[in-house]
PAZAPA-4460 file (N, C-alpha, C; in steps of 0.05 Angstrom, whole numbers, plus 32768, in hexadecimal, padded with zeros to 4 digits):
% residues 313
    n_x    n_y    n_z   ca_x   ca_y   ca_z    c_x    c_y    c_z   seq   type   mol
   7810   8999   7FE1   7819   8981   7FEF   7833   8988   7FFE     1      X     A
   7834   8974   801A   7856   897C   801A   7865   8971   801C     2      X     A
   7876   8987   8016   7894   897E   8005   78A9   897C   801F     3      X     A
   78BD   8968   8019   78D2   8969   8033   78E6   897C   8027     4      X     A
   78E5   8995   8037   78F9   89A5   802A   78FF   89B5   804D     5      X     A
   790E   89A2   8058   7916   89AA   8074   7937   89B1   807A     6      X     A
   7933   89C6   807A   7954   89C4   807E   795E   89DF   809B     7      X     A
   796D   89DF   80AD   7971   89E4   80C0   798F   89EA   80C5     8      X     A
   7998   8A06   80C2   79B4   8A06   80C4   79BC   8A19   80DD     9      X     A
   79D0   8A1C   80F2   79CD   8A23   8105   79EA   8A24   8115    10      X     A
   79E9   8A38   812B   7A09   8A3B   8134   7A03   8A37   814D    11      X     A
   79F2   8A1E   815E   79ED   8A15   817E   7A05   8A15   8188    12      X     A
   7A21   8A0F   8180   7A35   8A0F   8194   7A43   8A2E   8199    13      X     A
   7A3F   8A39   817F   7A4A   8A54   8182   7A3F   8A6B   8199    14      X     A
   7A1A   8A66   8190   7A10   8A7B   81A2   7A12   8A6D   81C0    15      X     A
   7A1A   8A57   81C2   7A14   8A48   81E2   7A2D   8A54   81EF    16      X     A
   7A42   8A4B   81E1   7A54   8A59   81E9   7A5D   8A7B   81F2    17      X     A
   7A53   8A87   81DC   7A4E   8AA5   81E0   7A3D   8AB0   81F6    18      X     A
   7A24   8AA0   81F6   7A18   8AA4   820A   7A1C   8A9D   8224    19      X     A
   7A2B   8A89   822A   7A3A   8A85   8241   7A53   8A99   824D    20      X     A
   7A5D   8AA2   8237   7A78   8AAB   823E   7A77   8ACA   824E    21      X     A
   7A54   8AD8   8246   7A51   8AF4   824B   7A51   8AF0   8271    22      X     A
   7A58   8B0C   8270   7A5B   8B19   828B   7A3D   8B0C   8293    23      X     A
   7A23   8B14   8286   7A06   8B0A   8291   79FF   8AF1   8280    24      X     A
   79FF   8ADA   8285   79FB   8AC7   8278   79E8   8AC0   8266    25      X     A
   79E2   8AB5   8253   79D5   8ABA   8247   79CB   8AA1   8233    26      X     A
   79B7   8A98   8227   79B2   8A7C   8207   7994   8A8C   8205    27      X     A
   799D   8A8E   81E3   798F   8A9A   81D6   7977   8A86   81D6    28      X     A
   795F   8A93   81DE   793D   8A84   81E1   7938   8A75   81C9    29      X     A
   793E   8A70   81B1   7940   8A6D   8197   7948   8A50   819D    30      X     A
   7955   8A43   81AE   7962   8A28   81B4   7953   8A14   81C9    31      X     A
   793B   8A26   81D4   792A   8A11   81DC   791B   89FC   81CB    32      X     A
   791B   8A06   81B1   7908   89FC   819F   7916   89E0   8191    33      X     A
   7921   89CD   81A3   7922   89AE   819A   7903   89A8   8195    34      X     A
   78FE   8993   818D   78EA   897A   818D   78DC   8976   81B2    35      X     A
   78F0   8972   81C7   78E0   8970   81D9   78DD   898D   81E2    36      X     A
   78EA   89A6   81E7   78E5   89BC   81E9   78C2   89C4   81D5    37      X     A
   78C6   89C4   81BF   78AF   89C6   81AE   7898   89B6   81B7    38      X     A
   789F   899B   81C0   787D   8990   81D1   787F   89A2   81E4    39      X     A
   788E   89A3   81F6   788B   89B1   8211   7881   89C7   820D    40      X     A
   788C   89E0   81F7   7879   89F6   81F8   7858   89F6   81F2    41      X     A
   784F   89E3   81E6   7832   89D6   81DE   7828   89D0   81F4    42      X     A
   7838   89C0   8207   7824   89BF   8227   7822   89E1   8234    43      X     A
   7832   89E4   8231   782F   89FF   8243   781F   8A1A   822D    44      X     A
   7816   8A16   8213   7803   8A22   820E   77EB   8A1A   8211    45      X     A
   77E7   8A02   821D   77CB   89F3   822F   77C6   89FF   823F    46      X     A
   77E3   8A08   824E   77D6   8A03   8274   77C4   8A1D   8278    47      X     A
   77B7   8A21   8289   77A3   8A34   828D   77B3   8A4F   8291    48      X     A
   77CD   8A50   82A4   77D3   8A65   82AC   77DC   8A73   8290    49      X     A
   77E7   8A63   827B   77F8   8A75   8265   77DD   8A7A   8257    50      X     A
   77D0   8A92   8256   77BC   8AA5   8246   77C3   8AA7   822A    51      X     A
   77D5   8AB2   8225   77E1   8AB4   820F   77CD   8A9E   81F7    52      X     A
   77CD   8A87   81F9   77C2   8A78   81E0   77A9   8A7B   81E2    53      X     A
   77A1   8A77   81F5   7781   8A77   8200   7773   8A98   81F2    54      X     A
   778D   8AA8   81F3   7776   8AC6   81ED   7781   8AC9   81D1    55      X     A
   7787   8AB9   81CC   7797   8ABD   81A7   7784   8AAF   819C    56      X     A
   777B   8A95   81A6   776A   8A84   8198   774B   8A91   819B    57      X     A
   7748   8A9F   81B4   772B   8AAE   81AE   7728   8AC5   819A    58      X     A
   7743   8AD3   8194   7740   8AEA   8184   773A   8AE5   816B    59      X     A
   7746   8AC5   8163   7743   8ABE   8146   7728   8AB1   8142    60      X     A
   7723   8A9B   8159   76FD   8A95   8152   76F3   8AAE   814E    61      X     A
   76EE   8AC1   8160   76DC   8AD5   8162   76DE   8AE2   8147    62      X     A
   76F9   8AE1   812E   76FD   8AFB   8126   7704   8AF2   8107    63      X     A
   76FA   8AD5   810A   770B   8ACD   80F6   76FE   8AD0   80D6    64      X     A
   76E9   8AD0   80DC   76DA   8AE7   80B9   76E9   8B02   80B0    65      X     A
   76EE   8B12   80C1   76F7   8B21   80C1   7717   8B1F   80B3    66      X     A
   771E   8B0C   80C4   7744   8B0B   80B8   7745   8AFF   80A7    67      X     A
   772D   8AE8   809C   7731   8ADF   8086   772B   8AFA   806A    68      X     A
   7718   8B07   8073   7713   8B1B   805F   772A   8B32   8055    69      X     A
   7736   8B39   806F   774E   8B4D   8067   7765   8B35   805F    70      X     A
   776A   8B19   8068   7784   8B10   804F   777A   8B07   803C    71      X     A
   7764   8B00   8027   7757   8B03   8015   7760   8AE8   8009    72      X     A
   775C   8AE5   7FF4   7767   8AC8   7FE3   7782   8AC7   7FD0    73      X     A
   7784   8AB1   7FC4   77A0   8AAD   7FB9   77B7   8AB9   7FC8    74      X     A
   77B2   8AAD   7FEC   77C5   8AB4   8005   77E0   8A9B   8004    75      X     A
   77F6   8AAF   8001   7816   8A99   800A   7815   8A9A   802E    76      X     A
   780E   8A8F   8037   780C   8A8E   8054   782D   8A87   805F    77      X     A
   783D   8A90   806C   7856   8A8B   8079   7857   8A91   8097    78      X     A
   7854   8A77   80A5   7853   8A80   80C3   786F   8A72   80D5    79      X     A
   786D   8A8D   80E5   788A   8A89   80E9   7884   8A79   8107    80      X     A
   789B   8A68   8111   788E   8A5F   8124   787C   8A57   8124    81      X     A
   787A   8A41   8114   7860   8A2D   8111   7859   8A24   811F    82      X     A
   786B   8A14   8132   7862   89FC   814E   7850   89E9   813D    83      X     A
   7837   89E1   8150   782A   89CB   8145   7813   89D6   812F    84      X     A
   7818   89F0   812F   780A   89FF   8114   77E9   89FA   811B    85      X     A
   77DD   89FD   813D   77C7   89FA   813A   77B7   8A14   8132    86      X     A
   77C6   8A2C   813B   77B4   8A40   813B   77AB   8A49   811B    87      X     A
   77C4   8A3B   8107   77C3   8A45   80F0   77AF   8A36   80DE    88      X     A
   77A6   8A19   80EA   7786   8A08   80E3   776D   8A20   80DE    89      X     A
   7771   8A2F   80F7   7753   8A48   80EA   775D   8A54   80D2    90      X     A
   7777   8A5D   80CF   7775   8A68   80AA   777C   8A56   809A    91      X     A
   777A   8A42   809C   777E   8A29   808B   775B   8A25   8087    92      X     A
   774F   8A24   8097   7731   8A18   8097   771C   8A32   808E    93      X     A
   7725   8A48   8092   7714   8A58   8090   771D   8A75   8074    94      X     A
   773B   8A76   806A   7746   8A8D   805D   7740   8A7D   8046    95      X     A
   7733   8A82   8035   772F   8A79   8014   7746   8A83   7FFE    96      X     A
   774F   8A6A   7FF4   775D   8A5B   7FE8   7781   8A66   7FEE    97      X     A
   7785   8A5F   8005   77A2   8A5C   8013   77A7   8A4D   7FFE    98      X     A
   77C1   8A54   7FE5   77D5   8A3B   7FD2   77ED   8A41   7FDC    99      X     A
   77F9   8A42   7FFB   7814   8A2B   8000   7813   8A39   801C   100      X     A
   7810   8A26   8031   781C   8A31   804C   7833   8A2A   8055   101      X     A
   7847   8A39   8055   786A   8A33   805E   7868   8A36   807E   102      X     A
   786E   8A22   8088   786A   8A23   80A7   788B   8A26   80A9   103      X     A
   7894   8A39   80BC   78B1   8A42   80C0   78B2   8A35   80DB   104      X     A
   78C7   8A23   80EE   78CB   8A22   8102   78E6   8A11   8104   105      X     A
   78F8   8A16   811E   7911   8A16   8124   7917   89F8   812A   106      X     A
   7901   89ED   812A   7902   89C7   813D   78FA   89C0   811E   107      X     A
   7911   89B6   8112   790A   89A7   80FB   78F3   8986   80FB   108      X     A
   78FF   8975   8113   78F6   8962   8112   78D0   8966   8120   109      X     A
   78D1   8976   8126   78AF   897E   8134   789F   8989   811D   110      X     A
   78B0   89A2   8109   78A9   89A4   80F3   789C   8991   80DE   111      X     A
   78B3   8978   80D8   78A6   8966   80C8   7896   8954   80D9   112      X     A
   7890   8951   80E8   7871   8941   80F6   785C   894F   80F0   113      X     A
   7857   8970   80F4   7844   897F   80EC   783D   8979   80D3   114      X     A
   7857   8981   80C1   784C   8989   80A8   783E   896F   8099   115      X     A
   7845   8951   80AE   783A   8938   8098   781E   893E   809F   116      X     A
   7819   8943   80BD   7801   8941   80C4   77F2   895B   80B4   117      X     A
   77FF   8967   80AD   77ED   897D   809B   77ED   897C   8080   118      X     A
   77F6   8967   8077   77F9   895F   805F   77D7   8949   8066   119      X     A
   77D5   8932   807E   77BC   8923   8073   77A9   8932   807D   120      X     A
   77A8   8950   8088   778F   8950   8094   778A   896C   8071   121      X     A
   7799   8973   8065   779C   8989   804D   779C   8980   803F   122      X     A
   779B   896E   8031   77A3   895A   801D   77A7   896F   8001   123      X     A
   7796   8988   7FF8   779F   898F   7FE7   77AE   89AC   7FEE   124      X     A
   77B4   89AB   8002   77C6   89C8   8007   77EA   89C2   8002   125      X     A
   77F2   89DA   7FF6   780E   89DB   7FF2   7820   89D9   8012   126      X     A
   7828   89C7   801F   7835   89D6   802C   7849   89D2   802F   127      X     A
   7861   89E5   8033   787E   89EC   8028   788C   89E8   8042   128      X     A
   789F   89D8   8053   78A4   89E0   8075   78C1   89EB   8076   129      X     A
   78BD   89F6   807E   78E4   8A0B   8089   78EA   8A05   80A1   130      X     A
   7901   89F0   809D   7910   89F7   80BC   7920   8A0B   80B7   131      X     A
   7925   8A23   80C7   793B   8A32   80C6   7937   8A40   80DB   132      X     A
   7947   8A50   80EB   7949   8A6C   80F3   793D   8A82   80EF   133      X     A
   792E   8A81   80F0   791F   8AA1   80DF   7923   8AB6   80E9   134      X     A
   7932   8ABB   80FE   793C   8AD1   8104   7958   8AE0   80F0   135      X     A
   795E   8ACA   80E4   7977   8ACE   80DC   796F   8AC7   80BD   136      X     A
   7963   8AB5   80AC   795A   8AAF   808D   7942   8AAE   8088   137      X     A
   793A   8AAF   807C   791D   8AA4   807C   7912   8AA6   8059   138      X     A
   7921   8A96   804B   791D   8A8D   802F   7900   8A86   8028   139      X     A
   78F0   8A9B   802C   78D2   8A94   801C   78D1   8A82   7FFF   140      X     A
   78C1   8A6C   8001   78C5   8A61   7FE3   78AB   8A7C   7FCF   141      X     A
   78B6   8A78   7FB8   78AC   8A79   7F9C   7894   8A77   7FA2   142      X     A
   787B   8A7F   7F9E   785E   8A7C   7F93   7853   8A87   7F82   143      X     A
   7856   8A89   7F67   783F   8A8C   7F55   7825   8A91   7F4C   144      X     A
   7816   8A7C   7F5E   77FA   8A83   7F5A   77F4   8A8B   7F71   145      X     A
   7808   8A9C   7F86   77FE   8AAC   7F98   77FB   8AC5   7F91   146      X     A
   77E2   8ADA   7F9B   77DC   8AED   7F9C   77F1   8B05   7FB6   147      X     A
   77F3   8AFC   7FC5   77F2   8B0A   7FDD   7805   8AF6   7FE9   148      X     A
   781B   8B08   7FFB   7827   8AF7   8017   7822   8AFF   8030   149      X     A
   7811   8AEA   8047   7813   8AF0   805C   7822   8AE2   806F   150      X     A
   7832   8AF2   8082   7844   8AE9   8097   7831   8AED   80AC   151      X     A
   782C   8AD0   80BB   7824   8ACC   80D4   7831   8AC4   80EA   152      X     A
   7836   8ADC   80FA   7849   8ADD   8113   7833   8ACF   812A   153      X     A
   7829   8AB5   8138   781A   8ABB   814A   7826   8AC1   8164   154      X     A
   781A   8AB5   8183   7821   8AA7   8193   7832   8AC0   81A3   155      X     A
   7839   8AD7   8199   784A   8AF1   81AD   7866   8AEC   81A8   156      X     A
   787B   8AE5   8197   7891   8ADF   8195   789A   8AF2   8196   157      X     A
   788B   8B08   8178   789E   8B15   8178   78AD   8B28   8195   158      X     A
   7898   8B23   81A9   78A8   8B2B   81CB   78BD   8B24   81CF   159      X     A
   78CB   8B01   81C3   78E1   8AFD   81CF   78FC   8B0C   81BD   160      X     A
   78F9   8B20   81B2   7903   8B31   81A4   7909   8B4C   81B9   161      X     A
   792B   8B56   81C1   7928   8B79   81C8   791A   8B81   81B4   162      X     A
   7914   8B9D   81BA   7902   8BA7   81AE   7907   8BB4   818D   163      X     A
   792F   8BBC   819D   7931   8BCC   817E   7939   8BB3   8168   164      X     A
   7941   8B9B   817C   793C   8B7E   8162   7923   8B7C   8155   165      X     A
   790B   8B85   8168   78F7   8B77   8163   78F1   8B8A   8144   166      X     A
   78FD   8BAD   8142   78F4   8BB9   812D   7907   8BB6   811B   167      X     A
   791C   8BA8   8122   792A   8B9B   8102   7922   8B88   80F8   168      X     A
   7914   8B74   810B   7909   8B5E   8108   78F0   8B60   80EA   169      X     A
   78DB   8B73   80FF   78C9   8B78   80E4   78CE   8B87   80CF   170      X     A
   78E1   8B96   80D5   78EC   8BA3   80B7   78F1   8B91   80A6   171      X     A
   7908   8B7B   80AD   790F   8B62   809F   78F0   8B53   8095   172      X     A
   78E4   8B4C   80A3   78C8   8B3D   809A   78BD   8B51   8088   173      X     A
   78BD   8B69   8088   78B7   8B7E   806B   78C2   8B76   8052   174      X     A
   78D9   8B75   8062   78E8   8B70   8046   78EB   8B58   803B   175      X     A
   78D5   8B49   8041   78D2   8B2E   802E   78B8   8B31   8025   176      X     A
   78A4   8B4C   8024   7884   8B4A   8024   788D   8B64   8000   177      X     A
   7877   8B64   7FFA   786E   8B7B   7FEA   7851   8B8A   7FF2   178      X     A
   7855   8BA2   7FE7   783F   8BB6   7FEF   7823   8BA8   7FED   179      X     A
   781A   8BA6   7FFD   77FC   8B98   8006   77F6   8B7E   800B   180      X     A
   7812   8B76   8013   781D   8B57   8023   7810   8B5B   803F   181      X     A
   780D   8B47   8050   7806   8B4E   8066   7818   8B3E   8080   182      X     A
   7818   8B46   808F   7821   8B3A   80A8   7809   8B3D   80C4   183      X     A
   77FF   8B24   80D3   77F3   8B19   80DD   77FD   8B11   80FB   184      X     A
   77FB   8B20   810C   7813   8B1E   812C   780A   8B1A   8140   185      X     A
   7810   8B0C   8152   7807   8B0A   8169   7814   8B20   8181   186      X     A
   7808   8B25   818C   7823   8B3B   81A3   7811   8B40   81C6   187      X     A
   7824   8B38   81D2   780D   8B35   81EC   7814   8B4D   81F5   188      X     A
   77FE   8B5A   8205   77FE   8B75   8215   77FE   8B79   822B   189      X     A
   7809   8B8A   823F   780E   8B8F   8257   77F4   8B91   8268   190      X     A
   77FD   8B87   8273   77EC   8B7C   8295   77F7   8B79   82A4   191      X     A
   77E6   8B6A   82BC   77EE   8B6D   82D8   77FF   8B59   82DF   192      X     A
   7813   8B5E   82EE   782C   8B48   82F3   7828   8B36   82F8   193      X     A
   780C   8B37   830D   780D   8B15   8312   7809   8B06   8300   194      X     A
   77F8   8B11   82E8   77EB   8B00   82D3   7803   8AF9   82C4   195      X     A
   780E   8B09   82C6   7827   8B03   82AF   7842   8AF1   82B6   196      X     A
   784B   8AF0   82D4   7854   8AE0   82E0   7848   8ABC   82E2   197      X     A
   7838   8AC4   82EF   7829   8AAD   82F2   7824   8A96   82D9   198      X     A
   7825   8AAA   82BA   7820   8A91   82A1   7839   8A8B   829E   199      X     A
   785A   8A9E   82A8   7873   8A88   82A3   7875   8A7D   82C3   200      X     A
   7869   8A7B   82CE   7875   8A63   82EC   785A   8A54   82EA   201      X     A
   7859   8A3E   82E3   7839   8A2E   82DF   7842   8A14   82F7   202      X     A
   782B   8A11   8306   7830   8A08   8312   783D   89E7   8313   203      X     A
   7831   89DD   82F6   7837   89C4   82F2   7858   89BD   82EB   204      X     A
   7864   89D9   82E8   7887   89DF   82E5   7886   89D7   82CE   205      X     A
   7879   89DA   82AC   7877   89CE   8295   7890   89E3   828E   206      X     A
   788A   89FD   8299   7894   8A1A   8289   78B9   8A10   829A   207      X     A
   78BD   8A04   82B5   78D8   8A00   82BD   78E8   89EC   82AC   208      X     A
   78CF   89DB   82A2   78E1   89BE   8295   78F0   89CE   827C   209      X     A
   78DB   89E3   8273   78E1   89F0   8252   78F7   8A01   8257   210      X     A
   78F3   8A08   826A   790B   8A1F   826B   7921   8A0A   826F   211      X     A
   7925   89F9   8285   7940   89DC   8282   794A   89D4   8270   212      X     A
   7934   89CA   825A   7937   89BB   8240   7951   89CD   8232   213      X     A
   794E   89E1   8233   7966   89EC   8221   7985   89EB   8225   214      X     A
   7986   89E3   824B   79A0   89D4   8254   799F   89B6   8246   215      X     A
   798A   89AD   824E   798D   898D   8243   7996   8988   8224   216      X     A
   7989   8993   8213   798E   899D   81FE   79AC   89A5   81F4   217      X     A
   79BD   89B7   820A   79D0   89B8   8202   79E7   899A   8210   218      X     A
   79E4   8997   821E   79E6   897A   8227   79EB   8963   820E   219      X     A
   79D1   8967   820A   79CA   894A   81FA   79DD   894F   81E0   220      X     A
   79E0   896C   81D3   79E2   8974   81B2   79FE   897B   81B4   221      X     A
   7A0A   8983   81D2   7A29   898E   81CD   7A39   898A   81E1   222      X     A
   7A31   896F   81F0   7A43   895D   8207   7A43   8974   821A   223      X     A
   7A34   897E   8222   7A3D   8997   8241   7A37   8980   8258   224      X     A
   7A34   8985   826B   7A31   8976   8285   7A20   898E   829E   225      X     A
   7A12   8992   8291   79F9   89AF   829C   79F3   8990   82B3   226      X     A
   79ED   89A0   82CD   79D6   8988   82DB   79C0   8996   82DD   227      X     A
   79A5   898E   82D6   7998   899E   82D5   7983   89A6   82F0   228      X     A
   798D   8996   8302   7989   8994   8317   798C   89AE   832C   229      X     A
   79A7   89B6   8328   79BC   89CA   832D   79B5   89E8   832C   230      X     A
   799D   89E0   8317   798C   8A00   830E   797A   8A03   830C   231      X     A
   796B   8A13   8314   794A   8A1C   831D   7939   8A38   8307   232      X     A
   7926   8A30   82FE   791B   8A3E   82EE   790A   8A54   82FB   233      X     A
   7913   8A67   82F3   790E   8A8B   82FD   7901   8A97   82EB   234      X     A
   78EB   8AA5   82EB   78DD   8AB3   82DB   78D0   8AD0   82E9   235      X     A
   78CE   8AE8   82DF   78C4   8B02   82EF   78BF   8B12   82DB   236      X     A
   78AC   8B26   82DE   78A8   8B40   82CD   78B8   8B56   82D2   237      X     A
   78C5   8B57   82C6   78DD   8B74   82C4   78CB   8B85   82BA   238      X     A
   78BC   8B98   82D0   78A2   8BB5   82C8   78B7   8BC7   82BE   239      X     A
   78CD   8BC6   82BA   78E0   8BE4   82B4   78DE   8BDA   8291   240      X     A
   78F1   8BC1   8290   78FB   8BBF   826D   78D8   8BB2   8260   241      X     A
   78BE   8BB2   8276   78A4   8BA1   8267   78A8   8B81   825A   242      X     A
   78B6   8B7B   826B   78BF   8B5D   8266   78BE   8B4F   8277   243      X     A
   78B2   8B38   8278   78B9   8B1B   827A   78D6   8B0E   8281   244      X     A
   78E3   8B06   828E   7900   8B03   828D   78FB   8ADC   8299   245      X     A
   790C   8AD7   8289   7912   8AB7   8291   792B   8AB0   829A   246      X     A
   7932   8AA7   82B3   794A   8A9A   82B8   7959   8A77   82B9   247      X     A
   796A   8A70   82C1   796E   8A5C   82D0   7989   8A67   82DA   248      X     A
   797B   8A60   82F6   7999   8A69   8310   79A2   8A50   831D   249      X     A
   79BE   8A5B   8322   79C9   8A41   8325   79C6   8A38   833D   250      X     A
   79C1   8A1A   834F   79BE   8A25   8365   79D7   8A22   837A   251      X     A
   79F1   8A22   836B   7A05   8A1E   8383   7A1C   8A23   8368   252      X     A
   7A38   8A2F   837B   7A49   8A27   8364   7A4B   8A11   8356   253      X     A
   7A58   8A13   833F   7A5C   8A01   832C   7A6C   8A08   8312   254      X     A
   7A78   89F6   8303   7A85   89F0   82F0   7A78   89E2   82DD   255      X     A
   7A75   89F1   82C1   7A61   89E0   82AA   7A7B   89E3   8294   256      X     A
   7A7E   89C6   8288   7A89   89C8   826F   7A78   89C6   825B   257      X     A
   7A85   89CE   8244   7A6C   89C6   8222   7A82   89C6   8210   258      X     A
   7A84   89AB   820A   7A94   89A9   81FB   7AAD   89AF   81EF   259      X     A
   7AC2   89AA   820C   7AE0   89BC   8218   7ADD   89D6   821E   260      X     A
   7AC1   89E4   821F   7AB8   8A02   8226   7AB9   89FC   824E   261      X     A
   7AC0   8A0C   8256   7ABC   8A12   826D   7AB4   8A2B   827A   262      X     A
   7AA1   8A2A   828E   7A8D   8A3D   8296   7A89   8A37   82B6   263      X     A
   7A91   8A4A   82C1   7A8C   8A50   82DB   7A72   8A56   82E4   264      X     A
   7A62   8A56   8300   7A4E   8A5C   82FC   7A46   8A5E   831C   265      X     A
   7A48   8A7E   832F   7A44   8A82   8342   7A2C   8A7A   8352   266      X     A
   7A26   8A70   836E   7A02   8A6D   8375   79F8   8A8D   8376   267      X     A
   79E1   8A83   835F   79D5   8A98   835C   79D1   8AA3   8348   268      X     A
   79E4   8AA1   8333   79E9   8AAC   8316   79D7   8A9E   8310   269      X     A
   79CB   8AAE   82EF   79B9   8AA3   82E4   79C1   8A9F   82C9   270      X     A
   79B4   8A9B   82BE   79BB   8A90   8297   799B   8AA0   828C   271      X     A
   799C   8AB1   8283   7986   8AC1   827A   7980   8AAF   825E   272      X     A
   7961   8AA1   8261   7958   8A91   8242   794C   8A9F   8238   273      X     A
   7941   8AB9   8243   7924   8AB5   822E   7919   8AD8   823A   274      X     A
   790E   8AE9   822A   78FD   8B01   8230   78E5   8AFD   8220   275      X     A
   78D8   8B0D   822E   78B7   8B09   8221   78B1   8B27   8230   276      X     A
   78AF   8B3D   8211   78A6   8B5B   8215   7887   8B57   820A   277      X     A
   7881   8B6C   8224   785D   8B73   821A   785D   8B93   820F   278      X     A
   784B   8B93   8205   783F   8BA8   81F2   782D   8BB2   81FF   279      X     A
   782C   8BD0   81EF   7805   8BDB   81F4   7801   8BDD   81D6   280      X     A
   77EF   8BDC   81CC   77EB   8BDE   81AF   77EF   8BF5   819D   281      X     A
   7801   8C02   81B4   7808   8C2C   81A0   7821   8C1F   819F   282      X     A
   7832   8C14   81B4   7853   8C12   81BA   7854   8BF7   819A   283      X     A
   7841   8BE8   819D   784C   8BD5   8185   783D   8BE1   816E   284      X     A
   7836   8BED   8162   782F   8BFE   814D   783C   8C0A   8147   285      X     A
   7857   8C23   815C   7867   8C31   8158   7884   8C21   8149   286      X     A
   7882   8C04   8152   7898   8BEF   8150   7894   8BEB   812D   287      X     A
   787A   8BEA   8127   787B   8BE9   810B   7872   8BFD   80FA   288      X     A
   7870   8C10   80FF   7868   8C1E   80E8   787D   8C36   80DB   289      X     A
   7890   8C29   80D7   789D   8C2D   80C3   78A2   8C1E   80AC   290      X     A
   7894   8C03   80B5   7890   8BF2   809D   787D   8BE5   8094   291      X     A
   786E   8BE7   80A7   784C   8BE3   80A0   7833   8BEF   80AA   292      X     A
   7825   8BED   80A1   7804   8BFD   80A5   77F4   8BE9   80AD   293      X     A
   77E8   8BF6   80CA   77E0   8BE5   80E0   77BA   8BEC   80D4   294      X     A
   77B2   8BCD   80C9   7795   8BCD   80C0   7786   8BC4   80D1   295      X     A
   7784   8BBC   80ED   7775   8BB0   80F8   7784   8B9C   8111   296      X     A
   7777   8BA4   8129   777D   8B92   8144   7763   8B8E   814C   297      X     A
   776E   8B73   815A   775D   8B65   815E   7762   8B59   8186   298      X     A
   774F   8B62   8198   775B   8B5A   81BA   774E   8B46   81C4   299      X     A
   7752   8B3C   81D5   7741   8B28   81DF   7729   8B37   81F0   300      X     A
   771B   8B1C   8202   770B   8B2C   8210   771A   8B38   822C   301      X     A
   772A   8B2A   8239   773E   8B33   824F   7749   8B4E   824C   302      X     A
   7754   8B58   822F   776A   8B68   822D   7781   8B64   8229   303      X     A
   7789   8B4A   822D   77A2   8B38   8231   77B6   8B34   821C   304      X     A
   77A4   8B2F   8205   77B5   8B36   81EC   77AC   8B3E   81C9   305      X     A
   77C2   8B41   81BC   77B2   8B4A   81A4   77B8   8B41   818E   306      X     A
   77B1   8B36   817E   77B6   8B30   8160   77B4   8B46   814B   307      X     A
   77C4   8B56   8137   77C8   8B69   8126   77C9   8B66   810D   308      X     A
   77C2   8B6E   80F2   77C1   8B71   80DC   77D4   8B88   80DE   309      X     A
   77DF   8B84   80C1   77F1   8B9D   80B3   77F2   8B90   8099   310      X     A
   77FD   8BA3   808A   77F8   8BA8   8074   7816   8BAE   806E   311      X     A
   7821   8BB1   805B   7840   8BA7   8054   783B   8BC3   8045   312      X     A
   784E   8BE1   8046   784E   8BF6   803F   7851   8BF9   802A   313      X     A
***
């Protein structure tokens, strides 16, 4: 059943600040994730151009006997970045006898809407919900009559990670597994620019409102006076670093305070939100295997992206 065990601790004025103050500007991607940011990313894993959910959700219909067979039963399921936790319904409906899914995500109040609604549609599943940071804690509860822990990364996050974060990252996620734990990832792979452009600039501007939200956001949570008017959402494939790059540039001088913080801000300068690195399936294999043993990938039919098994060393 679940339990209200939400708690959410966090330093938004420190990194806003820090991130403002650098020579290249900067808010950590981690701070989009309010309540309306968190709907907003749900529309834009609809829209047609963002692939990404569309070839995640075919890899798991197509594959999903399979993944239920390698995470086996008496599974602690912990997914990080839960969102509206749809993709995690196929191993809810199909992995035999899941006893506790801990859904991890950064939007406390989006969190507990999920977890009621997964409380009446589960009625006898454990489920445990974490607001926190997981980049930074990630306090797995206690399970007992679990067999096995699997960490389910979906959706390509771990992209919005540099790279040599991204291999402390899973070292860290090792180090909450034991030998024949598993970890369960999503990771999208390199293609052609336009495709990859094209799913962050959607035409309906869902992906510009998301990328805004995180001024409004600081607005709303730490008195700044951002206009959001003032700044235009920029997105491109950087082919050198294999990334994704997100901006908002300013479009004329200006002056932003946050909360007696003051920040200059030339036409033209940008406020870097967000990276999103692609993979080929050797370069993210190389990323982990010093801490886990890669049992199985899984691609779409495009090529576009891939879902991975590993095995906890």
């Amino acid at each position: 059943m679940y339990k209200k065990r939400l708690e959410l601790k966090g330093n938004f004025y420190l990194d806003v600040v820090e991130g403002l103050s650098k020579k290249k500007k900067e808010l950590p991607s981690k701070y989009f994730y309010d309540e309306k940011g968190s709907e907003l990313f749900e529309q834009i894993c609809s829209l047609k151009e963002y692939y990404p959910t569309d070839c995640e959700v075919e890899i798991m219909d197509n594959n999903i006997g399979e993944i239920s067979n390698l995470l086996g039963s008496g599974v602690q399921l912990i997914e990080l970045g839960s969102g509206s936790s749809m993709k995690t319904r196929l191993l809810l409906d199909h992995v035999d006898s899941i006893v506790m899914y801990v859904p991890v995500d950064i939007s406390k109040d989006f969190l507990e809407i999920v977890s009621e609604k997964l409380e009446d549609d589960y009625p006898n599943l454990n489920v445990w919900p974490l607001a926190t940071d997981y980049t930074e804690t990630l306090d797995i509860p206690d399970c007992k009559s679990a067999s096995k822990r699997i960490i389910y990364f979906p959706g390509s996050t771990i992209g919005n990670f540099e790279k040599e974060k991204a291999k402390k990252f899973l070292q860290f996620l090792g180090s909450k597994l034991s030998k024949g734990d598993g970890l369960l990832i999503g990771v999208d792979l390199k293609k052609d620019r336009e495709v990859l452009e094209l799913a962050y600039n959607d035409k309906k501007n869902i992906t510009a409102e998301f990328n805004k939200n995180i001024l409004e956001r600081v607005n709303r949570e730490l008195g700044a006076d951002f206009n959001l008017n003032n700044f235009e959402h920029y997105s491109y494939y950087n082919s050198e670093a294999g990334r994704i790059e997100m901006h908002l540039v300013s479009r004329e001088d200006q002056q932003i305070r946050v909360n007696g913080s003051s920040f200059s801000f030339k036409k033209g300068e940008s406020i870097h939100t967000e990276n999103s690195h692609k993979y080929t399936i050797d370069e993210f294999e190389e990323l982990t295997s010093h801490f886990f043993k890669r049992s199985r990938t899984w691609v779409d039919s495009r090529g576009y992206f891939s879902v991975h098994y590993f095995e906890k060393k």
